[in-house]
MDTraj code that builds the backbone (N, CA, C; nanometers):
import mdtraj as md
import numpy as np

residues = "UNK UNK UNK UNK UNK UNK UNK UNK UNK UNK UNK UNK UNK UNK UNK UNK UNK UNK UNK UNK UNK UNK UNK UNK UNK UNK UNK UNK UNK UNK UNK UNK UNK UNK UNK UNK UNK UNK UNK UNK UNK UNK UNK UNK UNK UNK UNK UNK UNK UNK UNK UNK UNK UNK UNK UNK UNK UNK UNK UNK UNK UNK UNK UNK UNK UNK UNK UNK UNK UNK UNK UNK UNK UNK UNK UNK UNK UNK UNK UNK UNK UNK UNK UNK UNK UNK UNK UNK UNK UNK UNK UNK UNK UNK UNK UNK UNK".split()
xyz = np.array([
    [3.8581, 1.3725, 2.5614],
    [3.9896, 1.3590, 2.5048],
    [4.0704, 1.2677, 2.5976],
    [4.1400, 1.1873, 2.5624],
    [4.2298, 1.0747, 2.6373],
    [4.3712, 1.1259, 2.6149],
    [4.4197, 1.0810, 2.7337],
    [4.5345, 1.0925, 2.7976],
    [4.6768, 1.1297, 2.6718],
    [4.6252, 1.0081, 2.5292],
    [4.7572, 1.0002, 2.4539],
    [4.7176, 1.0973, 2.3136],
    [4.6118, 1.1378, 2.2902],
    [4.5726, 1.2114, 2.1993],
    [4.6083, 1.3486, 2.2150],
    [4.6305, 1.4090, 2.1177],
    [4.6727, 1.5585, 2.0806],
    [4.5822, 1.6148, 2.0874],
    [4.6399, 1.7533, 2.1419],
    [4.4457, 1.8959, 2.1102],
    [4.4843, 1.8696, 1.9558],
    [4.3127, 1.8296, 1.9254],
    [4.2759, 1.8811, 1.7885],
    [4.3182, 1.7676, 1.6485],
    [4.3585, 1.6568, 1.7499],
    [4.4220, 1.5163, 1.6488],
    [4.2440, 1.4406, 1.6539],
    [4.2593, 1.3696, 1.5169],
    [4.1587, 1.3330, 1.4779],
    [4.2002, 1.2042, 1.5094],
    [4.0723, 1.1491, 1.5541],
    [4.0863, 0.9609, 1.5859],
    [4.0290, 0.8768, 1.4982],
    [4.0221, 0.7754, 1.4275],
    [3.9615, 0.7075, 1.3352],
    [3.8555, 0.5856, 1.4042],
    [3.7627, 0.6316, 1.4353],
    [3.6355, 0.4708, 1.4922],
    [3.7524, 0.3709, 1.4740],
    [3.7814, 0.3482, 1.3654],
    [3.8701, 0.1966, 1.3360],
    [3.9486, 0.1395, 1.4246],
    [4.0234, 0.2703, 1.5217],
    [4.1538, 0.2018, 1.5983],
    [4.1084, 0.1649, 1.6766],
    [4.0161, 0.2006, 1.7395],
    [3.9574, 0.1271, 1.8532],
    [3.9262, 0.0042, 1.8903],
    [3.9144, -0.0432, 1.7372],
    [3.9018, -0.2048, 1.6764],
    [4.0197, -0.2607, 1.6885],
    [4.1208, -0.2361, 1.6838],
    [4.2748, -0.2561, 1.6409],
    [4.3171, -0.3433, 1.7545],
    [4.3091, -0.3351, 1.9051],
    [4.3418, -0.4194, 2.0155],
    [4.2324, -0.4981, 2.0213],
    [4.0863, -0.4884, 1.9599],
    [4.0196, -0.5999, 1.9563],
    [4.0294, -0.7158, 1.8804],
    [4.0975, -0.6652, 1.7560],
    [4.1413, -0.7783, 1.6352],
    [4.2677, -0.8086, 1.6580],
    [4.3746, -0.7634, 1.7437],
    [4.4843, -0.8198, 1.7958],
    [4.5095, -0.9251, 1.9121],
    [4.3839, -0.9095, 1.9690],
    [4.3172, -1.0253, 2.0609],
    [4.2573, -1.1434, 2.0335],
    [4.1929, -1.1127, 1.9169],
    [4.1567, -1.2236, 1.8666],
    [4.2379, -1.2913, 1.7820],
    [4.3334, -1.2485, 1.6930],
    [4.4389, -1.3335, 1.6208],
    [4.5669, -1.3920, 1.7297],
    [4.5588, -1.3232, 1.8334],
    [4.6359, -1.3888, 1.9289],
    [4.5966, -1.4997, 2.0013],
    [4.4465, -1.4839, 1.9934],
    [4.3570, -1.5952, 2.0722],
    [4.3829, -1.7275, 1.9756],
    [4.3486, -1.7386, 1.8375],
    [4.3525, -1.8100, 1.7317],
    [4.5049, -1.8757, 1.7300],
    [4.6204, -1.8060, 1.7703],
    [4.7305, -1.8842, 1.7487],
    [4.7438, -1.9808, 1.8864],
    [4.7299, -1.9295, 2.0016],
    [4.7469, -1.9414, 2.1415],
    [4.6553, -2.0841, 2.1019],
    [4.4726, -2.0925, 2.1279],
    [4.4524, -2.1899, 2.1640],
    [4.3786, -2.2850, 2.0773],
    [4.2779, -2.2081, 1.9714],
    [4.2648, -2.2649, 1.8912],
    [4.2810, -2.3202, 1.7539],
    [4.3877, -2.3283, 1.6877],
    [4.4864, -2.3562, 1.6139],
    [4.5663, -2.4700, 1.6954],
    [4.6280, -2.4567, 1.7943],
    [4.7047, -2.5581, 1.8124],
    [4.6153, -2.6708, 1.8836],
    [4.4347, -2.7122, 1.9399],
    [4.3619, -2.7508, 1.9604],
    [4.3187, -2.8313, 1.8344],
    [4.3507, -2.7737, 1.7101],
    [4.2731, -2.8557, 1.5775],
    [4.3912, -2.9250, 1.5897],
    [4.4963, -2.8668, 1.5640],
    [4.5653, -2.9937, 1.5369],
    [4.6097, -3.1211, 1.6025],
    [4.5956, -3.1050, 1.7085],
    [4.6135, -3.1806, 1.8348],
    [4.4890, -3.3007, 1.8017],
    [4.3495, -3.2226, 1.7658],
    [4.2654, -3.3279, 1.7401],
    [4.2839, -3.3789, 1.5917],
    [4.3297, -3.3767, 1.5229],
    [4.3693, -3.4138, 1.4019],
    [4.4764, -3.5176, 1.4132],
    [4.5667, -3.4607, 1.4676],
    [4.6823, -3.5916, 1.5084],
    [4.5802, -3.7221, 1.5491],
    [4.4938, -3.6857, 1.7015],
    [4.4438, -3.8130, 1.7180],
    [4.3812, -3.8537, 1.6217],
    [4.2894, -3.8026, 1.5844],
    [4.1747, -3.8671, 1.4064],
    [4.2410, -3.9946, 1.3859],
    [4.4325, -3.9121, 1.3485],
    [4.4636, -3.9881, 1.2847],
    [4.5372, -4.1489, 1.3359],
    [4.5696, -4.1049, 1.4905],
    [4.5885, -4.2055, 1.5314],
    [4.4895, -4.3052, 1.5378],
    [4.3597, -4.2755, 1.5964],
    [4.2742, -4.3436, 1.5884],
    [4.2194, -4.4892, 1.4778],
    [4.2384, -4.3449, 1.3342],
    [4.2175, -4.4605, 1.2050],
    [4.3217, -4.5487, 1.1834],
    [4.4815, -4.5420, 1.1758],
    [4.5761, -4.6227, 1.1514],
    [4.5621, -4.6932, 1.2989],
    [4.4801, -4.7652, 1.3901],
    [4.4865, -4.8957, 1.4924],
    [4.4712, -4.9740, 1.3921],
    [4.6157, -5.0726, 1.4527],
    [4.5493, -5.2062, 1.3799],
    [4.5968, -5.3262, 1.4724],
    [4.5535, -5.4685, 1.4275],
    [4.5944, -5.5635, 1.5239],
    [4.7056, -5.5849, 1.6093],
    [4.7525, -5.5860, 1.6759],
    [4.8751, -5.6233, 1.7673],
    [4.9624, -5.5153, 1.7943],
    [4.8867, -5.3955, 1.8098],
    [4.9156, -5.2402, 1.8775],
    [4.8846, -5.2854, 2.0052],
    [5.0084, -5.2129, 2.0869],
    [5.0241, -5.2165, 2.2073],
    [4.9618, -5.0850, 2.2575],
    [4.8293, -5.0415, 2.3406],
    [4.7792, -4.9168, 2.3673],
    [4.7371, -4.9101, 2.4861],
    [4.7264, -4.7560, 2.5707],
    [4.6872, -4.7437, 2.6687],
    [4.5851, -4.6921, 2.5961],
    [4.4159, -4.7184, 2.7457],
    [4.2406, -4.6552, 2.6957],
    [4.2915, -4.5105, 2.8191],
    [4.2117, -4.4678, 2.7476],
    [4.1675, -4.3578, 2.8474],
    [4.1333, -4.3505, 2.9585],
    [4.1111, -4.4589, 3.0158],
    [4.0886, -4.5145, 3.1601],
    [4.2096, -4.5448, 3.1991],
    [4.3404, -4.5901, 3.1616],
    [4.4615, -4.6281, 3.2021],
    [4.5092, -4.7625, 3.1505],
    [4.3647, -4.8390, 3.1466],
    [4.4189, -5.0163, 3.0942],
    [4.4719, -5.0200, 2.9610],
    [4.6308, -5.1107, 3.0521],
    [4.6865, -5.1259, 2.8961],
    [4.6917, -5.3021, 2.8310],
    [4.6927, -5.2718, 2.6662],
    [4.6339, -5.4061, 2.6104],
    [4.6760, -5.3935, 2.5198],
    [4.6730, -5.5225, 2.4006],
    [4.7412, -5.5126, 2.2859],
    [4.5826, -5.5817, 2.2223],
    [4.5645, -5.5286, 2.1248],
    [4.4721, -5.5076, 2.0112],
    [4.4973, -5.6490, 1.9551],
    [4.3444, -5.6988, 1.9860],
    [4.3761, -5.7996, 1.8756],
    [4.2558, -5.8367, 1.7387],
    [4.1244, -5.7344, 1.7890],
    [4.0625, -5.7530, 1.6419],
    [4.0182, -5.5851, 1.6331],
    [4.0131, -5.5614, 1.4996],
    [3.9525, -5.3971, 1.4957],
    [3.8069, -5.3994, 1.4132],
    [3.7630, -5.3221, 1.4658],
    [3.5851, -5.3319, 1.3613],
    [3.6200, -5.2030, 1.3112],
    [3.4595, -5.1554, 1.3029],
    [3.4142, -5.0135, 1.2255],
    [3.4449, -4.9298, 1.3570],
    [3.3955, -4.9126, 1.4352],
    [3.4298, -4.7934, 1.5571],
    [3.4654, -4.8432, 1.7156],
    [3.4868, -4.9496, 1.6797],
    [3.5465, -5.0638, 1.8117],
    [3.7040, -5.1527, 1.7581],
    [3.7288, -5.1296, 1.9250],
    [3.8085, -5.2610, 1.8932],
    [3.8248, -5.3669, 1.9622],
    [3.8908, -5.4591, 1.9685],
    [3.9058, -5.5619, 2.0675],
    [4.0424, -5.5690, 2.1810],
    [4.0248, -5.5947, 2.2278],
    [4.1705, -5.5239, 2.3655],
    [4.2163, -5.6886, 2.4466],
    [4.3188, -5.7427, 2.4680],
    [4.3549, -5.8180, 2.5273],
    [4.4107, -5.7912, 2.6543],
    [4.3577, -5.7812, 2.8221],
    [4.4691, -5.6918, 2.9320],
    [4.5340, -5.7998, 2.9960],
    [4.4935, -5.9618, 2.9369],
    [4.5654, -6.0541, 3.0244],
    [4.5031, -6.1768, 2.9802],
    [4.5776, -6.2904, 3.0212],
    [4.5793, -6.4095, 2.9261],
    [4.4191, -6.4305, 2.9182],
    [4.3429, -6.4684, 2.8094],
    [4.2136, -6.5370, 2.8363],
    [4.1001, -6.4212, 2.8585],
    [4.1670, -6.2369, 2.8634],
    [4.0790, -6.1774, 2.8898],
    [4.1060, -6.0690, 2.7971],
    [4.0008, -6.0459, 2.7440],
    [3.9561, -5.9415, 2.6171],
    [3.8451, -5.8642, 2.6869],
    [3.8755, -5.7713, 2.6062],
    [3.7367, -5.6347, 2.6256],
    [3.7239, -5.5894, 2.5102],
    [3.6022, -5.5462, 2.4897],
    [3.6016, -5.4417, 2.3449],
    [3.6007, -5.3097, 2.4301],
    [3.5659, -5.2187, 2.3302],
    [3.5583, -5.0418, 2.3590],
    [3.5782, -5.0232, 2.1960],
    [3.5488, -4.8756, 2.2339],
    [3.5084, -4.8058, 2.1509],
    [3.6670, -4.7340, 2.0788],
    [3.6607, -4.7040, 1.9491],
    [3.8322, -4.6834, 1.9115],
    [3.8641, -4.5551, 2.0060],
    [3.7643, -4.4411, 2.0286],
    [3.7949, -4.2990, 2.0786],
    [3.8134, -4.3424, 2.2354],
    [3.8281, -4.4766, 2.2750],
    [3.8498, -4.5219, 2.4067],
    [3.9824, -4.5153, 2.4248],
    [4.0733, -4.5242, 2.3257],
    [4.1857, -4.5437, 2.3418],
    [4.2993, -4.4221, 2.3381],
    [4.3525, -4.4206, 2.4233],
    [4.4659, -4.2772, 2.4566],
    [4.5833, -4.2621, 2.3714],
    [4.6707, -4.3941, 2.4259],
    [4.7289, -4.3655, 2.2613],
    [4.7894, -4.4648, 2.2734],
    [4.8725, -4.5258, 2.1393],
    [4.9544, -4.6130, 2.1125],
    [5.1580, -4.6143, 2.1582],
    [5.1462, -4.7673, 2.2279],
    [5.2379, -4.6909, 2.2754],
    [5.3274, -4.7662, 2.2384],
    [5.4506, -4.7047, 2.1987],
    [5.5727, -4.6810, 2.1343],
    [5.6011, -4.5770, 1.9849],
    [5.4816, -4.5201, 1.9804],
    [5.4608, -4.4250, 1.9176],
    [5.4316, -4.2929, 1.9542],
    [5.4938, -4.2782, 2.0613],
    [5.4181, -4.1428, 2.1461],
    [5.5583, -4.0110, 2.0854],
])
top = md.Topology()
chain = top.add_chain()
for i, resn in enumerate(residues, 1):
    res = top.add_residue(resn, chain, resSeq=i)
    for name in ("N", "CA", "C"):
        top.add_atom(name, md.element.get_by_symbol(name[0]), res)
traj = md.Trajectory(xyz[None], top)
Protein backbone atom coordinates (compact mmCIF):
# COMPACT_ATOMS: atom_id res chain seq x y z
CA UNK A 1 0.00 0.00 0.00
CA UNK A 2 1.54 3.54 -0.85
CA UNK A 3 1.82 6.40 1.06
CA UNK A 4 -1.42 8.33 -0.78
CA UNK A 5 -3.86 5.44 -0.98
CA UNK A 6 -6.66 4.70 1.48
CA UNK A 7 -7.10 1.26 3.63
CA UNK A 8 -9.20 -0.62 1.33
CA UNK A 9 -9.31 2.07 -1.86
CA UNK A 10 -9.12 0.27 -5.02
CA UNK A 11 -6.39 1.36 -7.65
CA UNK A 12 -7.03 1.00 -11.36
CA UNK A 13 -3.63 -0.70 -13.43
CA UNK A 14 -4.56 2.37 -15.71
CA UNK A 15 -3.29 5.22 -13.44
CA UNK A 16 -0.18 4.12 -13.31
CA UNK A 17 -0.08 4.81 -17.05
CA UNK A 18 -1.39 8.32 -16.51
CA UNK A 19 2.25 10.11 -15.66
CA UNK A 20 3.57 7.93 -18.39
CA UNK A 21 1.22 9.35 -21.11
CA UNK A 22 1.63 12.81 -19.56
CA UNK A 23 5.28 12.54 -20.34
CA UNK A 24 5.01 11.70 -23.42
CA UNK A 25 2.47 14.37 -24.71
CA UNK A 26 4.66 16.78 -22.95
CA UNK A 27 7.66 15.35 -24.71
CA UNK A 28 5.71 15.78 -28.20
CA UNK A 29 4.93 19.50 -27.55
CA UNK A 30 8.44 20.41 -25.92
CA UNK A 31 10.65 18.87 -28.69
CA UNK A 32 9.27 17.15 -31.28
CA UNK A 33 6.59 19.16 -32.77
CA UNK A 34 8.41 22.24 -32.68
CA UNK A 35 11.60 20.19 -34.50
CA UNK A 36 9.10 19.34 -37.60
CA UNK A 37 8.39 22.49 -38.02
CA UNK A 38 11.54 24.12 -37.81
CA UNK A 39 12.50 21.51 -40.55
CA UNK A 40 9.67 22.36 -42.67
CA UNK A 41 10.30 26.06 -42.58
CA UNK A 42 13.79 25.15 -43.99
CA UNK A 43 12.26 22.56 -46.86
CA UNK A 44 10.80 25.50 -47.57
CA UNK A 45 13.40 27.88 -47.65
CA UNK A 46 15.49 25.73 -49.42
CA UNK A 47 12.94 25.22 -52.51
CA UNK A 48 12.00 29.05 -52.99
CA UNK A 49 16.33 29.87 -53.67
CA UNK A 50 16.49 31.61 -56.54
CA UNK A 51 19.07 33.73 -58.51
CA UNK A 52 20.46 36.81 -56.87
CA UNK A 53 19.64 35.68 -53.11
CA UNK A 54 21.97 36.99 -50.88
CA UNK A 55 22.85 33.73 -48.41
CA UNK A 56 24.96 32.56 -45.74
CA UNK A 57 26.28 28.22 -46.26
CA UNK A 58 26.54 26.50 -43.32
CA UNK A 59 30.10 26.87 -43.19
CA UNK A 60 29.72 30.75 -42.74
CA UNK A 61 30.59 31.89 -46.53
CA UNK A 62 28.51 34.49 -47.62
CA UNK A 63 27.45 34.84 -51.50
CA UNK A 64 24.81 35.83 -53.70
CA UNK A 65 23.35 33.04 -55.91
CA UNK A 66 23.76 33.25 -59.24
CA UNK A 67 22.61 29.94 -61.04
CA UNK A 68 20.23 27.24 -59.29
CA UNK A 69 20.02 23.50 -60.59
CA UNK A 70 18.08 20.43 -59.27
CA UNK A 71 19.90 20.06 -55.75
CA UNK A 72 22.81 22.60 -56.23
CA UNK A 73 23.48 25.89 -56.58
CA UNK A 74 25.91 28.28 -57.78
CA UNK A 75 27.40 30.88 -55.12
CA UNK A 76 29.41 34.00 -56.07
CA UNK A 77 31.92 35.01 -52.61
CA UNK A 78 33.92 37.54 -54.73
CA UNK A 79 34.55 39.06 -58.04
CA UNK A 80 35.53 36.21 -60.64
CA UNK A 81 34.90 33.54 -57.90
CA UNK A 82 31.99 31.08 -57.81
CA UNK A 83 31.48 27.81 -55.98
CA UNK A 84 28.74 25.41 -56.31
CA UNK A 85 27.30 23.33 -53.18
CA UNK A 86 24.71 21.60 -52.53
CA UNK A 87 21.11 23.66 -51.80
CA UNK A 88 21.01 21.90 -47.98
CA UNK A 89 24.55 23.78 -47.89
CA UNK A 90 22.99 26.79 -47.37
CA UNK A 91 21.92 28.31 -43.80
CA UNK A 92 19.78 30.78 -44.71
CA UNK A 93 18.84 33.66 -46.77
CA UNK A 94 19.62 36.74 -45.68
CA UNK A 95 17.29 39.51 -45.31
CA UNK A 96 14.74 37.12 -44.73
CA UNK A 97 15.61 35.84 -41.42
Amino acid sequence: MTFLQAEGAVVSPWASFIPFIVVLVVFYFVLIRPQQQQQKRRQEMLSQLKKGDKVVTIGGIHGEITAVYDDEVQLRIADKVEIRLSRSGVGRVKGKE
